[in-house]
C-alpha positions as CSV (number, residue, x, y, z in Angstrom):
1,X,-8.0,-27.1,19.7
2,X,-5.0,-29.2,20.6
3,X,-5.8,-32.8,22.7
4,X,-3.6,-34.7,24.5
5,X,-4.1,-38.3,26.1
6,X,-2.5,-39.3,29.3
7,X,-3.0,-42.5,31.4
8,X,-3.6,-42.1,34.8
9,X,-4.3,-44.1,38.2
10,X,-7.7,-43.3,40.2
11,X,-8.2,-43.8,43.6
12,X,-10.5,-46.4,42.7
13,X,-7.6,-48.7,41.7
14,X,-8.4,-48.7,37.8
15,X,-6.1,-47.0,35.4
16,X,-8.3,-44.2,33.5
17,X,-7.5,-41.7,30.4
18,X,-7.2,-38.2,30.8
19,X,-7.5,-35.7,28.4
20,X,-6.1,-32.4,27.9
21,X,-7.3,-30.0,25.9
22,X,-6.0,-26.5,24.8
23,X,-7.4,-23.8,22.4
24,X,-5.5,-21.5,20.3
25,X,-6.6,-18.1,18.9
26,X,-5.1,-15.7,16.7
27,X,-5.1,-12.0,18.2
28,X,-4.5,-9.1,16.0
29,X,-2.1,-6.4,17.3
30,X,0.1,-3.4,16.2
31,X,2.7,-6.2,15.6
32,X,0.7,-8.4,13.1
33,X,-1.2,-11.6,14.2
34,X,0.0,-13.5,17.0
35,X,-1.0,-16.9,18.3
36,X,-2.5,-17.0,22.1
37,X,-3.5,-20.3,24.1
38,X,-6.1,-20.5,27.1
39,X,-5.6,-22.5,30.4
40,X,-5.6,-26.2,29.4
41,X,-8.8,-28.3,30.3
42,X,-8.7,-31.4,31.2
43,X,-11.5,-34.3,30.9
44,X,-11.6,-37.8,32.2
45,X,-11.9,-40.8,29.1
46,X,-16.1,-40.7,29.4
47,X,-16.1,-36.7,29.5
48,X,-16.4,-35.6,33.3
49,X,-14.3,-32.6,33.8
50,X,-11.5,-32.6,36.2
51,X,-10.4,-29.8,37.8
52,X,-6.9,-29.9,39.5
53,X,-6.6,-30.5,43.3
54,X,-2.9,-30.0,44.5
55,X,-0.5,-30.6,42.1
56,X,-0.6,-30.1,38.3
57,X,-0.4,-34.1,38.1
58,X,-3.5,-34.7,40.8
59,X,-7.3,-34.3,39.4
60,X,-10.2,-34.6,40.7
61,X,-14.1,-35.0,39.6
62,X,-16.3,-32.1,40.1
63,X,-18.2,-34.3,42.3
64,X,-15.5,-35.0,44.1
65,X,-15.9,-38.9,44.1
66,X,-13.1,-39.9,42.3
67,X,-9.2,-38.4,42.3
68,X,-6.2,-39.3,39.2
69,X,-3.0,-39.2,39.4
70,X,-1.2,-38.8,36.0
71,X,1.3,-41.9,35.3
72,X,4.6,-40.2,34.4
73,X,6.7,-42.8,32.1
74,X,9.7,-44.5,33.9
75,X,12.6,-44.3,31.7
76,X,13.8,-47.7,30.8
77,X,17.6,-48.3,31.8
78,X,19.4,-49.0,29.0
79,X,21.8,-52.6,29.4
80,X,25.3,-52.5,27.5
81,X,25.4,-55.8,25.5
82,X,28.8,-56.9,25.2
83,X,30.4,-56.4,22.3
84,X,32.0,-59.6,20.6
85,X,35.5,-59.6,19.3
């Protein structure tokens, strides 16, 4: 089982974690062992699973009462410093 954390902002204002977790197998076929992965789940910081609502970056509870947006990092633009001669 493979986790991954993400931050991401709820519709209740309040930045949240998400987790997403994956599991791995090992089928046997003609070919020898190979490695398969199911869908990805994800989970909100205190456990509530979130199902996804429109796109891959949008959740929502099961209840319904609360929605997340994964925060995708900015990349920071890089400043030349002048080079002294």
């Amino acid at each position: 089982m493979r986790t991954d954390l993400f931050r991401a902002l709820g519709t209740d204002g309040r930045a949240h974690i998400v987790f997403r977790r994956t599991q791995t197998y090992w089928v046997r076929t003609a070919l020898g062992m190979v490695e398969k992965q199911r869908e990805p789940r994800f989970y909100l910081g205190n456990g509530d699973r979130l199902e996804c609502v429109d796109r891959y970056d949008t959740f929502r509870t099961l209840a319904g009462d609360l929605v997340v947006r994964i925060m995708t990092r900015q990349p920071r633009k890089r400043t030349r410093r002048p080079h002294h001669v």
